[in-house]
C-alpha positions as CSV (number, residue, x, y, z in Angstrom):
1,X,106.6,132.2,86.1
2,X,104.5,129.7,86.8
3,X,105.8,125.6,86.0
4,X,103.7,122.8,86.1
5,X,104.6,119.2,86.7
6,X,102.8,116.0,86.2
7,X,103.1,112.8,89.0
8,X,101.7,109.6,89.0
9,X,102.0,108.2,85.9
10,X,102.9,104.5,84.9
11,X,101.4,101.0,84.2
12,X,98.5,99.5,85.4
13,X,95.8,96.7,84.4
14,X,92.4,97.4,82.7
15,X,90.2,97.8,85.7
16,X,92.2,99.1,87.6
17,X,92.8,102.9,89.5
18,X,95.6,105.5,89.1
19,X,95.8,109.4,90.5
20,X,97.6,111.8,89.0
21,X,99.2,114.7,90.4
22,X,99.8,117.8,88.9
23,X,101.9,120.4,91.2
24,X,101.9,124.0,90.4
25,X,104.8,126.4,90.9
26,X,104.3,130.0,91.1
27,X,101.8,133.1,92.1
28,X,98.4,132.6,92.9
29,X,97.4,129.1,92.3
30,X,93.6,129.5,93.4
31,X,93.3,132.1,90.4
32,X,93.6,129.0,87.5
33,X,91.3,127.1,86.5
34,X,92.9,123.9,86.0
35,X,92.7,121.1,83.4
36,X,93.2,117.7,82.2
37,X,94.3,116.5,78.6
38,X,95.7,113.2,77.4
39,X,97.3,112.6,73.9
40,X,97.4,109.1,72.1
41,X,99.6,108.1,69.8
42,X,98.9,109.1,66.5
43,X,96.1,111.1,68.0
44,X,94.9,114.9,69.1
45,X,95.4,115.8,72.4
46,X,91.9,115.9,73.8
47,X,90.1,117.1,76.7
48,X,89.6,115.0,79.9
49,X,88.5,117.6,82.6
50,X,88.5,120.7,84.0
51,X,87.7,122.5,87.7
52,X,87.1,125.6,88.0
53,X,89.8,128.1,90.3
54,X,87.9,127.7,93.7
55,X,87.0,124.1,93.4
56,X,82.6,124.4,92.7
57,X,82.8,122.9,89.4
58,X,83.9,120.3,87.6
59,X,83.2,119.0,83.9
60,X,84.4,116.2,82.0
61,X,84.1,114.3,78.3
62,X,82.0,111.5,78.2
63,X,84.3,109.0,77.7
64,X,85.5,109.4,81.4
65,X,82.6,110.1,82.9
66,X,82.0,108.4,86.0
67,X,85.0,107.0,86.2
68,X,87.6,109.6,86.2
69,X,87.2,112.8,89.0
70,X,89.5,115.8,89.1
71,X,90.0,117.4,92.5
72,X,92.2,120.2,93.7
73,X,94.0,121.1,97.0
74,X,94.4,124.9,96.6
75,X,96.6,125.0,100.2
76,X,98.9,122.6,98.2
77,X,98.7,124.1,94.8
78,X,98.3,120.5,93.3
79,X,95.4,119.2,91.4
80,X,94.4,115.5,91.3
81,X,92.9,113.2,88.5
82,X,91.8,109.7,90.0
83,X,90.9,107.3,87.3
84,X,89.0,104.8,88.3
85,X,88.1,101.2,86.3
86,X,90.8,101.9,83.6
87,X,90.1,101.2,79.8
88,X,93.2,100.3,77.0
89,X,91.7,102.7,75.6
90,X,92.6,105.2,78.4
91,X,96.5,104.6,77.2
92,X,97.9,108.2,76.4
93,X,100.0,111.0,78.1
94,X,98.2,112.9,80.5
95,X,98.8,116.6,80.9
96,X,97.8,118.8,82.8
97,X,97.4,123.4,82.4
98,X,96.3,126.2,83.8
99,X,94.3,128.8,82.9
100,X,93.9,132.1,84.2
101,X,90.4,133.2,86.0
102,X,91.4,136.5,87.1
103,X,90.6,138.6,83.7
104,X,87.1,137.6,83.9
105,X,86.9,136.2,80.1
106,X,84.9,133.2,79.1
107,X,86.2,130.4,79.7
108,X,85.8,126.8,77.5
109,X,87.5,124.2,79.4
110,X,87.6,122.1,76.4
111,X,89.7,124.3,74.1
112,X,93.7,123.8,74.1
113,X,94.2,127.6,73.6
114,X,92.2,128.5,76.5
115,X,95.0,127.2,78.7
116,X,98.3,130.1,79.5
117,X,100.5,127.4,81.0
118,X,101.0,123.2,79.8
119,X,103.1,120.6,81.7
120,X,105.0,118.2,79.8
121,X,102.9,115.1,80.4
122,X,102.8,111.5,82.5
123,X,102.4,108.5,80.4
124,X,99.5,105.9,81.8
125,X,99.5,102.9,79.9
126,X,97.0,100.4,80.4
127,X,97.4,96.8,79.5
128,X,94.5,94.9,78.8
């Protein structure tokens, strides 16, 4: 079964740099692609970024662009959001999931349902 857990969460002023953590427990790790989503209050959750199982591509929305970078550590079955020159705006909890490469179906990193496993969420606030 696999569990996913989110790290690094917490306050910080606009401007400024967080990194997230997301640690994954069970089989195979390197055979997920692995994404970001955050969830305002009162809001949708909505795509941040993805990367793909092995690490050779990355995509995020707009809005981060730039600014935000998701990496991954396959030896340590963690992947990493740093978010870089933070935004109010940014406020939300950040989750990440995992989606499964190895049945050689399409993948759209953007789409919610996409994703086989979610981790309940870190809250970044940003003050302004």
């Amino acid at each position: 079964q696999v569990q996913l857990v989110e790290f690094g969460g917490g306050l910080v002023q606009a401007g400024g740099s967080l990194r997230l953590s997301c640690a994954f427990t069970g089989r195979a790790f390197n055979m997920y692609h692995m994404g970001w989503f955050r969830q305002a209050p009162g809001k949708e959750r909505e795509f941040v970024g993805a990367i793909t199982w092995n690490g050779g591509s990355s995509t995020y929305t707009d809005a981060v662009k730039g600014r935000f970078t998701i990496s991954r550590d396959n030896a340590k079955s963690t992947v990493y959001l740093q978010m870089n020159n933070l935004k109010p705006e940014d406020t939300a909890i950040y989750y990440c999931a995992a989606d499964w490469a190895g049945d050689g179906t399409s993948w759209n990193p953007a789409l919610l349902r996409d994703y086989d496993y979610w981790g309940q969420g870190t809250q970044v606030t940003v003050s302004s």
